[in-house]
Backbone as CSV, one residue per row, in Angstrom:
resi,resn,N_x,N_y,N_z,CA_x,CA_y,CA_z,C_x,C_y,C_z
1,UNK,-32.994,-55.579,5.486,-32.099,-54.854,6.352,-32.175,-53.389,5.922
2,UNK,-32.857,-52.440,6.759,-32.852,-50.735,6.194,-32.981,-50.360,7.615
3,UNK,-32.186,-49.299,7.325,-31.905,-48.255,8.498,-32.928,-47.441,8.913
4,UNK,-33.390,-47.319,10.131,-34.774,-46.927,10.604,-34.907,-45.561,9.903
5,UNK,-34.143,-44.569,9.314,-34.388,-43.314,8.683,-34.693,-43.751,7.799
6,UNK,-34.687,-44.835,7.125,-35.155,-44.934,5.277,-36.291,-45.845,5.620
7,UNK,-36.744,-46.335,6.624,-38.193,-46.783,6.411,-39.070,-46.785,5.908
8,UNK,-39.433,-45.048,5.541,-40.615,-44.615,5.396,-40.126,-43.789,3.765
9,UNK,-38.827,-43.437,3.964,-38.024,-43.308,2.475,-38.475,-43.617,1.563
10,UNK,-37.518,-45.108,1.812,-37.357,-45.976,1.157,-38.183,-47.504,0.876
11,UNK,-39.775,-46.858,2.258,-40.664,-48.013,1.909,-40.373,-49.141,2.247
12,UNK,-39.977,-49.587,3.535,-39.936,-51.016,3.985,-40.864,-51.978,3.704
13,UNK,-40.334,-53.066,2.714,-41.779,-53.619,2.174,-42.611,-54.538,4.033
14,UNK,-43.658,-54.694,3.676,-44.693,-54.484,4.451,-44.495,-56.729,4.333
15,UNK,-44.843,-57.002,3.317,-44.559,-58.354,3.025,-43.354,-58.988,2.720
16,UNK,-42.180,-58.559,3.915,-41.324,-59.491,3.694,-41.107,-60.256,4.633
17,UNK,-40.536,-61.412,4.653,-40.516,-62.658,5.299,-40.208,-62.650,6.696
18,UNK,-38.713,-61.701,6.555,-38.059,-61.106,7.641,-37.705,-59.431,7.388
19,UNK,-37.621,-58.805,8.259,-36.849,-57.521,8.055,-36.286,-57.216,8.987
20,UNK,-34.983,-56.361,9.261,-34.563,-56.127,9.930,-34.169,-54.581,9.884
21,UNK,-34.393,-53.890,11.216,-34.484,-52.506,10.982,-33.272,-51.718,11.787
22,UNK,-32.221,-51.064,11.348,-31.551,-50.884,12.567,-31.307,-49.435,12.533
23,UNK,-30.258,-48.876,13.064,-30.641,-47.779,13.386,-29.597,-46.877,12.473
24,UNK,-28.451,-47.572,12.349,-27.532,-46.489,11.051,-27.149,-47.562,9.997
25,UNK,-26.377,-46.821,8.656,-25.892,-47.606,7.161,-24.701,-48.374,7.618
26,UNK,-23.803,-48.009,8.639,-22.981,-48.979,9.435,-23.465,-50.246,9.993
27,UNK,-24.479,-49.811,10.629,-24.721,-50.917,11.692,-25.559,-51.882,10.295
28,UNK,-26.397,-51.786,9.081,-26.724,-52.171,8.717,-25.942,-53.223,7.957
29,UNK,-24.729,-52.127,7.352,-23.432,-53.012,6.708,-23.203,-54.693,7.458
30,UNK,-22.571,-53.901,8.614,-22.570,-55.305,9.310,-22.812,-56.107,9.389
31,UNK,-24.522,-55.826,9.924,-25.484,-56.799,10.027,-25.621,-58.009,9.363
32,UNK,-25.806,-57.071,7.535,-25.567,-58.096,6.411,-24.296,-58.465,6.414
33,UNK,-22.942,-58.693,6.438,-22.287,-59.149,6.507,-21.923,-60.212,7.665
34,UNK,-22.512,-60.075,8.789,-22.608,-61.103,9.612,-23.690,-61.715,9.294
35,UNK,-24.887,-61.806,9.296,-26.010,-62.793,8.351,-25.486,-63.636,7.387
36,UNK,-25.222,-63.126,6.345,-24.593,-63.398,4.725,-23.372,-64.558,4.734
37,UNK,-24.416,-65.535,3.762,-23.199,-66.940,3.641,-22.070,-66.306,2.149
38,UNK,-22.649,-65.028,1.710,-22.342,-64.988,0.462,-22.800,-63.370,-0.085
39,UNK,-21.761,-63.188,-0.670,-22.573,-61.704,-1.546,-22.978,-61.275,-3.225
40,UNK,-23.672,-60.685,-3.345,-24.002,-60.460,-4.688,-24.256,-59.204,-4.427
41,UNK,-23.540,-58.742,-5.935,-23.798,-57.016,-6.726,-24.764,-57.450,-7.492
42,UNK,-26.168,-57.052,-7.531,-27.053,-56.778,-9.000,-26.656,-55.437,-9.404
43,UNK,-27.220,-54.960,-10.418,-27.018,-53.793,-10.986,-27.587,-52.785,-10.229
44,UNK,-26.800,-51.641,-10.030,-26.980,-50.216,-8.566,-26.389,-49.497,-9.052
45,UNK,-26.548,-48.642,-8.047,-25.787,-47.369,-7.850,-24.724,-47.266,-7.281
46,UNK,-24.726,-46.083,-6.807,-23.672,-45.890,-5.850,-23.365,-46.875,-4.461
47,UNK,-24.821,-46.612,-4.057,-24.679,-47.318,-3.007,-24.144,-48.876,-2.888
48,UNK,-24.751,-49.719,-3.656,-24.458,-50.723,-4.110,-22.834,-51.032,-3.955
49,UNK,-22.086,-50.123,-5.223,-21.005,-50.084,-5.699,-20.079,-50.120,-4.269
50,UNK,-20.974,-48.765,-3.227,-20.066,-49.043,-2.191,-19.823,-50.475,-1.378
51,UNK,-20.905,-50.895,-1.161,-21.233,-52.333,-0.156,-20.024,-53.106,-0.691
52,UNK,-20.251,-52.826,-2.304,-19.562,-54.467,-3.013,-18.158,-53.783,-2.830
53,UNK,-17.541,-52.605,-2.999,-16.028,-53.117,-2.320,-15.819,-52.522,-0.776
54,UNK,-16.685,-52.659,-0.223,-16.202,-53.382,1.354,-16.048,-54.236,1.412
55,UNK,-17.145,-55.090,1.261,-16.950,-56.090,1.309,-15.862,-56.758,0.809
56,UNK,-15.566,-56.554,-0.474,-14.018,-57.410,-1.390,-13.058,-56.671,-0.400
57,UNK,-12.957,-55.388,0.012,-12.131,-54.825,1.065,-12.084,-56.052,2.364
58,UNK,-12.567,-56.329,2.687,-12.906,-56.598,3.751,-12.177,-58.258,3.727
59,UNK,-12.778,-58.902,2.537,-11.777,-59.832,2.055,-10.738,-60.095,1.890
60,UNK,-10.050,-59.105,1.028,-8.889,-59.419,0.877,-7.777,-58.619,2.361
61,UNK,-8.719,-58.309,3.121,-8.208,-57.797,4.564,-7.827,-59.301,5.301
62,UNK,-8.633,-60.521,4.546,-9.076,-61.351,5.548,-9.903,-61.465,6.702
63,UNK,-10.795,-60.242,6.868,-11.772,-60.354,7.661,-12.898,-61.263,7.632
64,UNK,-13.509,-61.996,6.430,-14.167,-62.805,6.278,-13.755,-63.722,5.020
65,UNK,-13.811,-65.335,4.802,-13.491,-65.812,3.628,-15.152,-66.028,2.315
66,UNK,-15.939,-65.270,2.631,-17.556,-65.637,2.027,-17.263,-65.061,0.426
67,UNK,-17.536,-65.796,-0.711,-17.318,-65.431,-1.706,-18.517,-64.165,-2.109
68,UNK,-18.315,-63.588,-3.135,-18.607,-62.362,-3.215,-18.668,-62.674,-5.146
69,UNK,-20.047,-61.848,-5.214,-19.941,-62.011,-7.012,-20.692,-60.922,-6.904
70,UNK,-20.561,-60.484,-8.849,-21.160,-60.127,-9.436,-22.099,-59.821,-10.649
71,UNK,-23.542,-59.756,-10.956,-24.046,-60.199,-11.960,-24.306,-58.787,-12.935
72,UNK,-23.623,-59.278,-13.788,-23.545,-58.020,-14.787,-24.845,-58.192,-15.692
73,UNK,-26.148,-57.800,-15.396,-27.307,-57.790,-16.704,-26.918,-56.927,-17.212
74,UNK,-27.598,-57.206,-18.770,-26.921,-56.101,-19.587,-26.127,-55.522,-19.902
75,UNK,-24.938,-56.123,-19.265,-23.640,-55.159,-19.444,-23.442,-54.139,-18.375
76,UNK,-24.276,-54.443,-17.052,-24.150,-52.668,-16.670,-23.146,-52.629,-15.993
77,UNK,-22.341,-53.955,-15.625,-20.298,-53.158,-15.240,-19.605,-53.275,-16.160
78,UNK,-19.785,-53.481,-16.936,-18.820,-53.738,-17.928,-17.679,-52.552,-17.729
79,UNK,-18.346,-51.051,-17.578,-17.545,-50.258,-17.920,-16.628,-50.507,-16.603
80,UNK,-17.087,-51.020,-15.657,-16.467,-50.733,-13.819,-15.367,-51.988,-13.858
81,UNK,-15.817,-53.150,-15.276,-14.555,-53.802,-15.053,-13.354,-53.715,-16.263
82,UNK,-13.861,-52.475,-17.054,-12.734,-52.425,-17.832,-11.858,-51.349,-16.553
83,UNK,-12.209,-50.626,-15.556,-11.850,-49.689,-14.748,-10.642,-50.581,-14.072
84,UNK,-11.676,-51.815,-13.505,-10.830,-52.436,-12.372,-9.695,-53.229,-13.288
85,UNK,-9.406,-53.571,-14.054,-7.990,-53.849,-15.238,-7.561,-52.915,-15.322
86,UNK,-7.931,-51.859,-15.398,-6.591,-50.953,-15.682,-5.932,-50.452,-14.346
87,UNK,-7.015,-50.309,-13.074,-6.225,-50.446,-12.052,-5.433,-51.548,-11.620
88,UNK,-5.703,-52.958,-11.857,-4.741,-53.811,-12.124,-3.489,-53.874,-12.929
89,UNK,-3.647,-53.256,-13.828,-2.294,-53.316,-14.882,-1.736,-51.968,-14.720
90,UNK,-1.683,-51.106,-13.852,-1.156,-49.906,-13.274,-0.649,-50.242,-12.031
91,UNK,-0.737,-51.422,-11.603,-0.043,-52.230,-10.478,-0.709,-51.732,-8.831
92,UNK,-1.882,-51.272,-9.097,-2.965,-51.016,-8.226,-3.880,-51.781,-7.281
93,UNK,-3.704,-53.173,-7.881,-4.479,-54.573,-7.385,-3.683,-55.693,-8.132
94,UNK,-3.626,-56.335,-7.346,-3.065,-57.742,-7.776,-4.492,-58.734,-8.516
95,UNK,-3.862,-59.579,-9.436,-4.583,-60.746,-10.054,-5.389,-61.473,-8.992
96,UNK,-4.911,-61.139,-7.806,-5.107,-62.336,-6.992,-6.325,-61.771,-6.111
97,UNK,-6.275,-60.698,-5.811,-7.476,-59.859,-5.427,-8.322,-59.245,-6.022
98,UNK,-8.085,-59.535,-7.542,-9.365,-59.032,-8.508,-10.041,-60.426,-8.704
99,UNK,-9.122,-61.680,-8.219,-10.378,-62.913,-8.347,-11.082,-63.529,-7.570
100,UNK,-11.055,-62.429,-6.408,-11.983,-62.365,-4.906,-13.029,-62.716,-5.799
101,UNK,-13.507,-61.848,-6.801,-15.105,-61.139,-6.768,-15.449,-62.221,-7.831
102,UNK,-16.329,-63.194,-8.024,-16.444,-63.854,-8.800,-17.931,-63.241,-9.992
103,UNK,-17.642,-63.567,-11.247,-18.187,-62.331,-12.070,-19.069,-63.315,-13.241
104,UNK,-20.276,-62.647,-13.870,-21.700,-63.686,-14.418,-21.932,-62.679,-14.729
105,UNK,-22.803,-63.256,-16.364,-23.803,-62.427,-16.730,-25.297,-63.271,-16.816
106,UNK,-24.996,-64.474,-16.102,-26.313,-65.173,-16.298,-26.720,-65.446,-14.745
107,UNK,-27.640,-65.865,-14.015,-27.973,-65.600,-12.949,-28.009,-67.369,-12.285
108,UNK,-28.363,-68.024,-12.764,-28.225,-69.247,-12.192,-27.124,-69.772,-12.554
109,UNK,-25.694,-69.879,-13.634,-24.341,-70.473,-13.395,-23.877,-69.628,-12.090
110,UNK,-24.137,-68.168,-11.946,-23.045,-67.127,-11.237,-23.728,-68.091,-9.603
111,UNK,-25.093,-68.007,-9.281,-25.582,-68.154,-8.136,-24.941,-69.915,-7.495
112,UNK,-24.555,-70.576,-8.731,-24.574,-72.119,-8.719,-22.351,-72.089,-8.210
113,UNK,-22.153,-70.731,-8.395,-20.677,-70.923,-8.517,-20.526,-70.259,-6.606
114,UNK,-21.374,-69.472,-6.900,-21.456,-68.569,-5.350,-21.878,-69.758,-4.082
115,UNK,-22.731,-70.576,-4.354,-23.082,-71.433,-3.196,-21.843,-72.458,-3.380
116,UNK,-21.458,-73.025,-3.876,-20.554,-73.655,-4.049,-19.319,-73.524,-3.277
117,UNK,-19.259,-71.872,-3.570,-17.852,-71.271,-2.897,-17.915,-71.233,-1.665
118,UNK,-19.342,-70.931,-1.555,-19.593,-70.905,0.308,-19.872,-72.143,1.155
119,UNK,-19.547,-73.296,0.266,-19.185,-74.531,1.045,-20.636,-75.071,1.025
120,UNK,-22.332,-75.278,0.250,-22.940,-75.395,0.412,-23.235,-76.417,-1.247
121,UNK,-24.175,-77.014,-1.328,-24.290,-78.079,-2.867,-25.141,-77.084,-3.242
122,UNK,-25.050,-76.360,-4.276,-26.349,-75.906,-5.054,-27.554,-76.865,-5.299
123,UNK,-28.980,-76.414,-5.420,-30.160,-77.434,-5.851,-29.606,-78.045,-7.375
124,UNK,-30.381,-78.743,-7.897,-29.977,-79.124,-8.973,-30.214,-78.607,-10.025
125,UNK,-31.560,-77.727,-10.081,-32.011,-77.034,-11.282,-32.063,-75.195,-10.928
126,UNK,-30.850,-74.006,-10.877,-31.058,-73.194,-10.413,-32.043,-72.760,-11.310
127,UNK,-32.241,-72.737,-12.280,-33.467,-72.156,-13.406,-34.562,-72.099,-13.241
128,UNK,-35.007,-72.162,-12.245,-36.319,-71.964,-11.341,-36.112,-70.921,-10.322
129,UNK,-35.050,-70.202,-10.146,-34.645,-69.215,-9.656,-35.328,-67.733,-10.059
């Protein structure tokens, strides 16, 4: 899913299965969110950072019930979730909407907890993942 200005950017790979090209970062948002049984943060940027709380936005709006995680390699939120506790304990977010986002540092328990949530049986061995 890339927005027809970052095509040539951002290198639309040439060998992927499907792609989908649209025309703005809105319409793209969407897109993936109407596609998507499920979401995942890998480690990003900004951009990233933004998607993943719309989306939890968007959740705890009740606009969609699709679970939503994130895989911390290396530590790289660590710092974004000592952030999101203290906006919790400053009475900024409730307990109950910081456990939208379901959170891993290993990639096949987090992926095995995410299909699950989205109403689907995980395979049996994600470690071939």
């Amino acid at each position: 899913m890339i927005p027809e200005a970052l095509v040539d950017r951002e290198m639309a790979h040439p060998g992927c299965t499907e792609l989908h090209v649209v025309q703005t970062m809105h319409e793209r948002k969407h897109k993936m969110a109407e596609i998507s049984d499920a979401f995942l943060a890998l480690p990003g940027g900004i951009g990233t950072l933004e998607e993943l709380f719309e989306v939890w936005t968007w959740r705890q709006l009740g606009y969609h019930q699709k679970p939503i995680g994130i895989l911390n390699v290396r530590r790289h939120y660590d710092a974004l979730y000592t952030f999101l506790e203290r906006v919790e304990s400053n009475g900024f977010m409730s307990a109950q909407q910081s456990s939208l986002v379901i959170r891993g540092e290993i990639a096949p328990p987090l992926l095995s907890k995410l299909i699950q949530a989205a109403g689907f049986s995980p395979p049996p061995d994600l470690t071939a993942i």
